[in-house]
C-alpha positions in Angstrom: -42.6 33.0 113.5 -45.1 35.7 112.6 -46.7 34.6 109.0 -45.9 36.9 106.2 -48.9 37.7 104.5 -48.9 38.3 100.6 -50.1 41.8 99.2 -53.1 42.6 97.4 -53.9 45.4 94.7 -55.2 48.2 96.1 -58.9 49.5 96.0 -58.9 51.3 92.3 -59.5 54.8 94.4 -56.7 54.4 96.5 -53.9 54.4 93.8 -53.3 57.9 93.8 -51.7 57.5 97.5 -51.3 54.1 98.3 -47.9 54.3 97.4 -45.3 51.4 96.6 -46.5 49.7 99.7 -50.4 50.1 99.6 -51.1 47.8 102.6 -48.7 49.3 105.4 -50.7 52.6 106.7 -50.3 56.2 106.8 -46.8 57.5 104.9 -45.5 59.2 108.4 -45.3 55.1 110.0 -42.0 55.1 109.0 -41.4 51.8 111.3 -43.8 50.1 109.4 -42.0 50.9 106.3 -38.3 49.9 107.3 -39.9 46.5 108.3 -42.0 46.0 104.7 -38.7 47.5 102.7 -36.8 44.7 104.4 -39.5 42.0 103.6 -39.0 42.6 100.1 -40.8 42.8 96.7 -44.4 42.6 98.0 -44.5 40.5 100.6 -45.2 42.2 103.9 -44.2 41.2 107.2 -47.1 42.8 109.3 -46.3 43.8 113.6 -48.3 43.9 116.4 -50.0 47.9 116.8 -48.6 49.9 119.4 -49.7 52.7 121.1 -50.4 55.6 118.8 -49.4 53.5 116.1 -51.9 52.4 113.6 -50.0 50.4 111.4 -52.6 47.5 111.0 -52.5 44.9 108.3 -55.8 45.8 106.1 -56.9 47.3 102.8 -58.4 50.3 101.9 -62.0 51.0 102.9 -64.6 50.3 100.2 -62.8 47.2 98.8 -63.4 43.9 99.8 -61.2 43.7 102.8 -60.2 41.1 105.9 -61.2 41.6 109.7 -57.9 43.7 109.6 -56.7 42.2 112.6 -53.4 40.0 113.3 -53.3 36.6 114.2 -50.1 35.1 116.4 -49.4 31.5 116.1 -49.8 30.0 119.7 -52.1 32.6 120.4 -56.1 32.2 120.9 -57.3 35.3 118.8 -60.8 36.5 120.6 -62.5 39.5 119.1 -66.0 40.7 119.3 -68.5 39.3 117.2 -68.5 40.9 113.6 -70.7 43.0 111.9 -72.9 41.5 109.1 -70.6 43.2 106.4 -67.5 42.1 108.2 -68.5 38.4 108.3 -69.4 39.0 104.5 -65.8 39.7 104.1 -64.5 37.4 106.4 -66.4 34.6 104.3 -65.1 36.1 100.5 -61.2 36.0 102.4 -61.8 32.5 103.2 -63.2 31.3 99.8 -60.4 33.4 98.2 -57.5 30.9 100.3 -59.8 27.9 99.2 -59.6 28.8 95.8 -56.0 29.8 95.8 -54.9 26.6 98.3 -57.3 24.7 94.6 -54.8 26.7 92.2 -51.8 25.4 94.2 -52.7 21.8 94.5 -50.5 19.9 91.7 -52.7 17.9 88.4 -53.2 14.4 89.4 -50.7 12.1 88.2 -52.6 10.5 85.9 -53.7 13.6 83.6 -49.9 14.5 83.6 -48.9 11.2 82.4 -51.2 11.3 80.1 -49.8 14.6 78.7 -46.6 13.2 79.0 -47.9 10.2 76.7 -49.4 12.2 74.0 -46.1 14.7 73.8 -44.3 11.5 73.6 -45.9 10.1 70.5 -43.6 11.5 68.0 -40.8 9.6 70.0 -42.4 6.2 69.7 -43.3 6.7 66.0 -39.7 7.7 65.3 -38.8 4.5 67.4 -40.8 2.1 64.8 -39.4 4.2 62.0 -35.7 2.7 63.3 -36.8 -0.6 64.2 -37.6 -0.7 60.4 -34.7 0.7 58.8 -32.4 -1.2 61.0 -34.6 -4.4 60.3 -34.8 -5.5 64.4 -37.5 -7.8 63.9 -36.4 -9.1 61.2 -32.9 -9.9 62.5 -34.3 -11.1 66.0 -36.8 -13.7 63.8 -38.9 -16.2 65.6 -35.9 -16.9 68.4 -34.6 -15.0 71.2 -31.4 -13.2 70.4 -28.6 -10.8 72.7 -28.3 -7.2 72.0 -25.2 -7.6 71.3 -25.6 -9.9 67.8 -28.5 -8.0 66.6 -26.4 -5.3 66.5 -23.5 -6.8 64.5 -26.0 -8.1 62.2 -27.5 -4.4 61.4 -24.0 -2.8 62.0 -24.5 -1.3 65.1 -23.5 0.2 68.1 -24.2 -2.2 70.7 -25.0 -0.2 74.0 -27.1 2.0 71.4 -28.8 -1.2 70.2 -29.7 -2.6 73.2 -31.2 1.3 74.3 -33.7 0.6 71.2 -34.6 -3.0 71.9 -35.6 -2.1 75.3 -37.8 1.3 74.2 -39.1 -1.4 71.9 -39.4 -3.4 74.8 -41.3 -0.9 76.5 -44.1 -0.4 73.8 -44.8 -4.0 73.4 -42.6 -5.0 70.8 -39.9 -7.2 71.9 -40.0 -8.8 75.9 -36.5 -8.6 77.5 -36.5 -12.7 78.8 -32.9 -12.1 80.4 -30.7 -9.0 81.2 -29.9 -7.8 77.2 -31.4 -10.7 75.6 -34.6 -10.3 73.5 -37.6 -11.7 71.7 -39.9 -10.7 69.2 -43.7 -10.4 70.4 -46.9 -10.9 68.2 -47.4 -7.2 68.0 -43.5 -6.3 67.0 -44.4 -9.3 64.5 -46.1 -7.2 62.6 -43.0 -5.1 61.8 -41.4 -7.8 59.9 -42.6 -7.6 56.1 -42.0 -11.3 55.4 -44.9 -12.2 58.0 -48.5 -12.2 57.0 -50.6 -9.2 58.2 -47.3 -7.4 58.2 -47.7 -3.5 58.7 -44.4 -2.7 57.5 -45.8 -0.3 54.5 -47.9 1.5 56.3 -45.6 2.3 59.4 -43.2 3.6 56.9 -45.8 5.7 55.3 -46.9 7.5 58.4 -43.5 8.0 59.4 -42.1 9.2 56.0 -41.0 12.8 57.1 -42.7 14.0 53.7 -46.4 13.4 55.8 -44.8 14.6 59.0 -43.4 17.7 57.9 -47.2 19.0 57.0 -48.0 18.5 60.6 -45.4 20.8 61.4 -47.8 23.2 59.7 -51.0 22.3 61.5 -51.9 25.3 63.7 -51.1 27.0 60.3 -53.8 25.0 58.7 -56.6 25.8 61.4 -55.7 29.2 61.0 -56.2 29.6 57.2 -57.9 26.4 56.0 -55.0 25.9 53.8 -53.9 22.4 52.7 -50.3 22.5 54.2 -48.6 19.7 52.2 -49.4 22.1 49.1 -47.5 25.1 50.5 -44.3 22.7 51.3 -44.1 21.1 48.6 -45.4 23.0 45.7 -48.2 20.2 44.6 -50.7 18.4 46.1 -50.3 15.0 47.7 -51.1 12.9 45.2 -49.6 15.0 42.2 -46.2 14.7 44.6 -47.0 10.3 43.9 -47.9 10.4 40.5 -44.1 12.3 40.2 -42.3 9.8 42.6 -43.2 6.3 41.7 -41.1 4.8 44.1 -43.3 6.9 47.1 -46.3 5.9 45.0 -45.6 2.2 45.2 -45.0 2.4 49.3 -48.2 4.4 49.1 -50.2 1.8 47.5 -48.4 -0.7 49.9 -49.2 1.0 52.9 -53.3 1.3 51.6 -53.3 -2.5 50.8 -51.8 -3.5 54.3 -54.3 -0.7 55.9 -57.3 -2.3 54.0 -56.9 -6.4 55.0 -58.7 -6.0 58.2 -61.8 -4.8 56.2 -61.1 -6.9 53.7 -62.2 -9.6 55.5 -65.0 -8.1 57.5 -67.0 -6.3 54.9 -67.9 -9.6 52.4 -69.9 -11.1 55.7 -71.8 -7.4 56.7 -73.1 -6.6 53.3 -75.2 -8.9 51.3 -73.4 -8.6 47.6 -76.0 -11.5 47.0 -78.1 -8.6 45.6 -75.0 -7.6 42.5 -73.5 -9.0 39.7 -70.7 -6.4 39.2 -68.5 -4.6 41.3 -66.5 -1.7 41.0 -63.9 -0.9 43.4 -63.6 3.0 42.7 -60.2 4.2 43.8 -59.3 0.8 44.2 -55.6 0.9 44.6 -53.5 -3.0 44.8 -56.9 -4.7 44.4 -56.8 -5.9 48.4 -60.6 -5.4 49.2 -62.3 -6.3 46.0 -60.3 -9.3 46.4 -61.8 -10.0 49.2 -65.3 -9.5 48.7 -64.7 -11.5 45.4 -62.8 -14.1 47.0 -65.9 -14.4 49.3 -68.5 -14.2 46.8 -67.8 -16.6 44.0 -70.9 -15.7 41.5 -69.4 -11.8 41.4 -67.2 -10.0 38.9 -65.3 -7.1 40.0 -63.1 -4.5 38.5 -60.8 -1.9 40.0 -61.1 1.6 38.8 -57.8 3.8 39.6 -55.1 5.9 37.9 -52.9 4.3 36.3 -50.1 4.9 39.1 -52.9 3.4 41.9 -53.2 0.2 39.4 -49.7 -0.6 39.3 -49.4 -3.4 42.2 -53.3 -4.8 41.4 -52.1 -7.6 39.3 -50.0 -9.4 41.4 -52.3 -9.0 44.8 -55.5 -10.0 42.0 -53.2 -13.1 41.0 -52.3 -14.0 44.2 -55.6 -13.9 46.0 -56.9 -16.2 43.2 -59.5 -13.8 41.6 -57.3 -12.3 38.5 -60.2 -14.2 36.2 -62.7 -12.6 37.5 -61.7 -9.1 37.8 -60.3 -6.3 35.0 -58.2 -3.3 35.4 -59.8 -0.1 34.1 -57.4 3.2 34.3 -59.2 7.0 34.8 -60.2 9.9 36.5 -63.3 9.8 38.9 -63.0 13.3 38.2 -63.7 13.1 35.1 -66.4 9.9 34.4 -66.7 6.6 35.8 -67.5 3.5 33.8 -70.5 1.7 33.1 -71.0 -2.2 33.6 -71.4 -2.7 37.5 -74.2 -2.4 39.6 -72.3 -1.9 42.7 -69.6 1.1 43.2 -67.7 0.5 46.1 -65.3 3.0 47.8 -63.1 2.6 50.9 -61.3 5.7 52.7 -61.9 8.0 48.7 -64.4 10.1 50.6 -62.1 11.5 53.3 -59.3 12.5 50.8 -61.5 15.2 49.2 -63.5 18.6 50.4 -67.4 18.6 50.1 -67.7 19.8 46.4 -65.3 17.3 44.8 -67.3 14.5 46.7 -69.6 15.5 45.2 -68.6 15.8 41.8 -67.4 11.7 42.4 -70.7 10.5 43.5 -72.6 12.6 40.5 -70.4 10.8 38.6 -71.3 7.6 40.2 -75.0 8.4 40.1 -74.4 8.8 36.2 -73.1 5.4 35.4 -75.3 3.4 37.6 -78.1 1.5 36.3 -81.6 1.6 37.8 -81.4 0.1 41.2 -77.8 0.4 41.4 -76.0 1.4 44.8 -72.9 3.2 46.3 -70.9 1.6 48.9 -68.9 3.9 50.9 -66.5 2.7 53.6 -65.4 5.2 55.9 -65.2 6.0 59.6 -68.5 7.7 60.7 -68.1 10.6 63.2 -70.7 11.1 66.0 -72.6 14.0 66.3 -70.4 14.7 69.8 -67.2 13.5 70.3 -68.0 9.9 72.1 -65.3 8.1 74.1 -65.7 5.2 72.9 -65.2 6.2 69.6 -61.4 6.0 68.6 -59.8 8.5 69.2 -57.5 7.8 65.9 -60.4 8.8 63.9 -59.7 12.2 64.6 -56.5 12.7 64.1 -57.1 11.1 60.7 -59.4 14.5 60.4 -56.4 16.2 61.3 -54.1 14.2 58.9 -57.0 14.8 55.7 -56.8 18.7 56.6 -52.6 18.9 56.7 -52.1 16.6 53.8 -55.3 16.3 51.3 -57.5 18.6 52.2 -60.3 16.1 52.9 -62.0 15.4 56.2 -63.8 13.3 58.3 -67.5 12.9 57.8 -70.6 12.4 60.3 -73.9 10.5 58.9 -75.9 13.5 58.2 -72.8 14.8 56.9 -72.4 12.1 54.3 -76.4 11.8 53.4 -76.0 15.6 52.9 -73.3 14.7 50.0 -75.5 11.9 48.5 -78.5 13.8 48.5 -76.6 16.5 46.4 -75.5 13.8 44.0 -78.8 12.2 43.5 -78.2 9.3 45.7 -80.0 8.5 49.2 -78.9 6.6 51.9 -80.5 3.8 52.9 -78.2 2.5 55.8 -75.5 3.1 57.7 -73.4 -1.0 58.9 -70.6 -0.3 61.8 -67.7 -3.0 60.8 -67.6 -5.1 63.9 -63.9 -6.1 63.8 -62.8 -3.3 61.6 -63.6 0.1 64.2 -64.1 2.4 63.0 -65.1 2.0 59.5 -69.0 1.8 59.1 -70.6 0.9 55.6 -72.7 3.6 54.8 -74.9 2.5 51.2 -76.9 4.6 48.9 -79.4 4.2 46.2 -80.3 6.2 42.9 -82.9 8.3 43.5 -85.2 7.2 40.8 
């Protein structure tokens, strides 16, 4: 076969008479039109010359161009050596197949799985949102179970049901030990909200189509700045609680269940030795004062939260032991914060707010404290550039503050910037080992 060479755009000068065919020679080679017409669109089927014929395969003069010569398959092509320009062009035609031969190669798998992966995400949250509502792990319990009876116990379908156990199956929930018949593993454990550590709470929370549908919003939210749960729902996230206590309550849950990890790494990185009071600003259900009072037997403690964030802190303050040692104190950090402690301590407050109300909180902190008092602020802390190792979940938290709160994510200078406008400096900055990728970042009163 004689290869079929694809058309180029003409030189720029040569579009007044290059007509539809630019690259087939004079208008009067009416042979070499008939055969391009019949290649079609713009592929050209280029033909030996003949005498008196000078229908050659090359493009206009002044452009970059080929050697303008025809190659047969089969056929040794000899020509005389080229000029200095026409090896210049002979090179730029060769890097221009290289790069094109480049363009045509297909992504390696792996980079298209991993696209696949992330578009995917959505599907495998959706599939934990089910698992819960239809209680799967619950129903499975410690003991492998068929398909089949899990899915007369939820009232189910059963060729649907075993579909979901093995997607399940397939993210490291359940393990399939024989053709349809299914156990629980010691991550799907965590989906069962009788088991401790559970994570039931929070994987509803996430899930709850409320959070999801400001996400729909996002590229709305780059564009504009604008706080997209606000334009859906005509308040601002936590207004939309304080109205819906049965949300708020699953809120609060979720925070708890999301705090127990630090909860029982933070008591061992700081040294609370130096305090005799501790306020847990924003404190929600009471989870990680009670465990840096459970920890630290010579401290007091009291939780400082709106009166909706209070409203499961005595039974987790009860049931950790530490109810005699803490109080409840409704507010507004907004507004003022109390006096009495010596140590204000805030997890994940920081990243709900923008810059200025930050601000305004640790002012307000600054004014309550006595000499020598500190701020304790847990939060993730951002690199300057985007490091590998860091989590990657840490940004799409950034991502979740800007659809939902209008807060953000915060690097070190970034936070020292906020204390420094407050009156507060900061004195060090603890990464959590076992609780990536929260770091304890602690600030004095500038005296």
């Amino acid at each position: 076969m004689v290869p079929v060479h694809r058309a180029t755009r003409p030189h720029p000068q040569a579009r007044g008479h290059a007509g539809p065919f630019p690259l087939c020679g004079p208008p009067s080679d009416r042979g070499c039109r008939r055969r391009a017409d019949r290649a079609g669109l713009r592929l050209r089927r280029p033909v030996p010359s003949a005498p008196g014929r000078a229908c050659l395969h090359r493009r206009h003069a002044g452009g970059p161009g080929t050697d303008g010569e025809f190659h047969r398959p089969g056929r040794r092509h000899h020509r005389t050596k080229p000029t200095a320009s026409e090896g210049n062009s002979t090179v730029t035609h060769n890097e221009d197949q290289a790069a094109g031969a480049a363009a045509a190669a297909p992504a390696p798998a792996a980079d298209i799985g991993r696209i696949v992966q992330i578009a995917f995400g959505g599907m495998a949250a959706q599939t934990l949102r089910a698992a819960l509502r239809l209680r799967v792990v619950e129903l499975i319990g410690d003991k492998e179970k068929d398909a089949a009876d899990v899915a007369a116990l939820a009232s189910a379908q059963p060729q649907p049901m075993t579909r979901l156990l093995r997607a399940m199956t397939a993210l490291g929930l359940l393990e399939e030990r024989a053709p349809g018949t299914f156990a629980v593993t010691s991550t799907g454990a965590l989906l069962d909200p009788g088991r401790p550590g559970a994570l039931t709470s929070f994987v509803r929370m996430f899930t709850e189509p409320m959070m999801l549908r400001s996400w729909e919003q996002l590229d709305d939210s780059v564009r504009t700045g604008d706080i997209a749960f606000d334009k859906i729902h005509g308040t601002d996230f936590f207004g939309h609680l304080k109205d819906n206590p049965e949300l708020s309550a699953a809120f609060n849950g979720a925070m708890g269940e999301a705090v127990r990890q630090t909860a029982s790494v933070l008591p061992h990185a700081v040294d609370f030795s130096r305090f005799s009071t501790v306020m847990d600003i924003g404190g929600g259900d009471g989870t990680l004062l009670s465990g840096v009072l459970g920890a630290h037997p010579a401290l007091t403690g009291v939780v400082y939260d709106t009166e909706e964030g209070l409203a499961q802190a005595p039974g987790t303050l009860r049931r950790n032991g530490v109810a005699d040692r803490c109080s409840l104190v409704a507010g507004d950090f907004f507004r003022s914060v109390p006096e009495g402690a010596d140590l204000h301590l805030m997890k994940s407050i920081v990243h709900d707010w923008p810059d200025e109300r930050v601000v305004t909180i640790l002012r307000n902190c600054r004014a309550a404290l006595p000499s020598g008092g500190r701020v304790l602020i847990v939060e993730p802390v951002l690199p300057e550039v985007v490091d590998p190792e860091t989590a990657g979940l840490t940004y799409l938290s950034d991502l979740n503050m800007l659809v939902n709160v209008g807060g953000r994510e915060r690097t070190r200078a970034e936070f020292e910037d906020l204390c420094h406008r407050a009156g507060l400096t900061v004195t060090s900055v603890t990464p959590l080992a076992g609780a990536r990728p929260f770091h304890a970042v602690e600030a004095a009163v500038d005296e």
